[in-house]
C-alpha positions in Angstrom: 174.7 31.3 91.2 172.6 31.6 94.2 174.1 33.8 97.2 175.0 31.1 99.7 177.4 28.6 97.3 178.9 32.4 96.8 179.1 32.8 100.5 180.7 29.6 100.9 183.1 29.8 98.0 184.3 33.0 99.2 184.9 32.0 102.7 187.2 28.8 101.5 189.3 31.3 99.1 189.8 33.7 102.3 190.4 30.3 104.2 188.1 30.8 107.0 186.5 28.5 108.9 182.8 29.0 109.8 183.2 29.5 113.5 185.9 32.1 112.6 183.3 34.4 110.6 180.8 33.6 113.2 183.1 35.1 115.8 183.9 38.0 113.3 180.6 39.2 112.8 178.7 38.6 115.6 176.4 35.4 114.9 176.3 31.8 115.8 178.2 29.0 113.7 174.4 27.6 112.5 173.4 30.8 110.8 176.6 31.1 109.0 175.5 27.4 108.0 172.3 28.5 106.9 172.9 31.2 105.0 175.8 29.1 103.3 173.1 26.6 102.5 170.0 28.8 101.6 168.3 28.1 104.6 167.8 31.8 105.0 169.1 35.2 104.5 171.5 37.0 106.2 170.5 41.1 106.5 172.4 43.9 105.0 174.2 44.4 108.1 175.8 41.2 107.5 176.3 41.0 103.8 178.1 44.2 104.2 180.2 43.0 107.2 180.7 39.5 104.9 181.7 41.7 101.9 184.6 43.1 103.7 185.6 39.7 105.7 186.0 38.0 102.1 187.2 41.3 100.6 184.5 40.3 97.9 182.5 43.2 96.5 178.5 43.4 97.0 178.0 43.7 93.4 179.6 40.4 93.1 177.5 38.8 95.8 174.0 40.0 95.3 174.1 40.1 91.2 171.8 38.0 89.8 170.3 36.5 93.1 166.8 38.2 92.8 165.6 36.4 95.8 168.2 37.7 98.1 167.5 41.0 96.3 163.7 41.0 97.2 164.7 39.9 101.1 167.6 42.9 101.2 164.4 44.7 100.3 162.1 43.8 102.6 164.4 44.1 105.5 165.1 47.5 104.5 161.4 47.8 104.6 160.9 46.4 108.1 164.3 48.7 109.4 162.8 51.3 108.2 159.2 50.6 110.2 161.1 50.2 112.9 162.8 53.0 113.0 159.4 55.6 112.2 158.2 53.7 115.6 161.2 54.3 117.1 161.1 57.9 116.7 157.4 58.0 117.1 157.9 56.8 121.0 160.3 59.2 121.7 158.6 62.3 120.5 155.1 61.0 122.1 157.1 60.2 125.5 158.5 64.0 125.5 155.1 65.0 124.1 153.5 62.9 127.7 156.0 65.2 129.6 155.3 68.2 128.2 151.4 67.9 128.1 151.4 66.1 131.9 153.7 69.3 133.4 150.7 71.7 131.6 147.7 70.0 133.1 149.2 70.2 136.3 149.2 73.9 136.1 146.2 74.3 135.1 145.1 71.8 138.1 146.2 73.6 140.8 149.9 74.1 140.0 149.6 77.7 139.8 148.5 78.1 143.5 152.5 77.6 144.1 153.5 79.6 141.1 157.4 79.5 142.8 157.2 76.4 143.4 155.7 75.0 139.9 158.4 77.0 138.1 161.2 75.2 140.2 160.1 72.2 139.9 158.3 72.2 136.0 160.7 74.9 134.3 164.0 74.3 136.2 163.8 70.4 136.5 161.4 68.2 134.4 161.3 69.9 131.3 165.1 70.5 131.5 165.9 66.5 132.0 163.1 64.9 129.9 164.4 67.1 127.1 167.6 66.3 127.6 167.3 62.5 128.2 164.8 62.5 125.2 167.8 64.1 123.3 170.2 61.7 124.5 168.4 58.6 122.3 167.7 60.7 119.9 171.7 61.6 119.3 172.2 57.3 120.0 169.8 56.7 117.3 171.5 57.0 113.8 168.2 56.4 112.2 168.0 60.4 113.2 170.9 61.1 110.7 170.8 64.8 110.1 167.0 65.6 110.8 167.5 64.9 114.6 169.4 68.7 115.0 165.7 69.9 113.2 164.5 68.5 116.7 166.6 71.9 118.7 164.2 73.9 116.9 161.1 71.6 118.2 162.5 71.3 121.6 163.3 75.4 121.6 159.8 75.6 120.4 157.7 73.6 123.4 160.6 75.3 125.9 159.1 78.3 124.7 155.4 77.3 124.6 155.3 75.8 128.1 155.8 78.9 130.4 153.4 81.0 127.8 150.1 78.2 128.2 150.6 78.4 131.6 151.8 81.7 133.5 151.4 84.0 129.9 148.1 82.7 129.4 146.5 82.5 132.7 147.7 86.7 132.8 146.3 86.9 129.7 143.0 85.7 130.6 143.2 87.6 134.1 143.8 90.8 132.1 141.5 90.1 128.7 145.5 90.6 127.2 147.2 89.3 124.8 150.7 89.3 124.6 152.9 87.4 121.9 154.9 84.7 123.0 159.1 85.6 123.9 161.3 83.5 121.3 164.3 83.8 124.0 162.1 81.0 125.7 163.6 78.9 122.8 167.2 79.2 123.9 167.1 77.3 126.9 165.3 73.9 124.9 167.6 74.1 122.7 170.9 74.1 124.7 169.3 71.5 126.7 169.0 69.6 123.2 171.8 70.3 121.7 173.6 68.9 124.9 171.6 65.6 125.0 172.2 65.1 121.4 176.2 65.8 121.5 176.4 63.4 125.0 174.4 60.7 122.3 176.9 61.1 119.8 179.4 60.4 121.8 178.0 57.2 123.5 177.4 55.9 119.6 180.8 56.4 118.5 182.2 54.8 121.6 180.1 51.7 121.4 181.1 51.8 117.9 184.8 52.4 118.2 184.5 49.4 120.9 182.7 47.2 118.5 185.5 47.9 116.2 188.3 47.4 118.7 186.5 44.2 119.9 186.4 42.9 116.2 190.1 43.5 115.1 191.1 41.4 118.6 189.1 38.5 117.0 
């Protein structure tokens, strides 16, 4: 039995109508139609949210539909994609920061070495990390890797005040000097703060999803 006369036999035994399990899981009357009629698929995000409306287990939906198998996979596929990009653009955008405060040092940033800091070490680096962080801690696609990022964002912390000021010394004195790892605290506070204030916004739209669910 295909999925979509199992879909519909499970919504007349929980005695549903199809505008009710529209309502209930977030999609129009017509896709709940189409999906009932294999017109197309609905996504794992749905079957799951279907299993528990019908109180119906997945096994017993998706065994022995190989078609709906092979489109459960390819979604997974494509949310998977999405969410490389996803990450891709937010690290590049921080990267764009980072690499856009260095060249204006090197541009003439250091003629106002007071003012540069202020502005570069006090203020932008500060907020894009942190805003950066913030999507990252909204993003579950992140899962545990995204605290792996406090050691990235302690890291370029660290690394933008040593290719600038350090190095420009350096080069001044024919010096070298190693770079200071207490440069890494500050990145990652700042980090670790976006992330926890991104955590926080998921479960809240989450607990409201929930809360908006159970009044329908």
């Amino acid at each position: 039995m295909n999925i979509g006369k199992k879909l519909k036999d499970a919504r007349a035994e929980a005695a549903l109508t199809q505008e009710k399990v529209a309502e209930q899981i977030g999609v129009s009357r017509q896709t709940i139609s189409n999906w009932e009629n294999d017109r197309s698929y609905p996504d794992i995000i749905s079957v799951i949210a279907l299993s528990d409306l019908y109180a119906v287990s997945l096994d017993e939906l998706l065994k022995g539909d190989e078609k709906m198998l092979d489109h459960l996979e390819k979604s997974t596929d494509v949310v998977k994609s999405r969410q490389r990009f996803s990450k891709l653009i937010v690290v590049v955008s921080y990267l764009l920061i980072w690499s856009l405060s260095i060249i204006v040092f090197w541009l003439g940033g250091r003629s106002d070495a007071m003012g540069y800091s202020i502005v570069n070490f006090y203020l932008v680096l500060p907020i894009s990390t942190m805003v950066v962080s913030i999507f990252i801690g909204r993003d579950e696609g992140w899962a545990h890797g995204k605290w792996l990022m406090l050691l990235f964002f302690g890291f370029m912390n660290m690394l933008a005040p040593y290719v600038t000021f350090s190095l420009s010394n350096m080069i001044a004195f024919d010096k070298f000097n190693a770079p200071d790892l207490v440069g890494m605290l500050p990145g990652i506070l700042s980090a670790g703060l976006g992330m926890a204030v991104g955590s926080l916004l998921r479960h809240a739209a989450s607990k409201k999803k929930q809360k908006q669910q159970g009044f329908h």
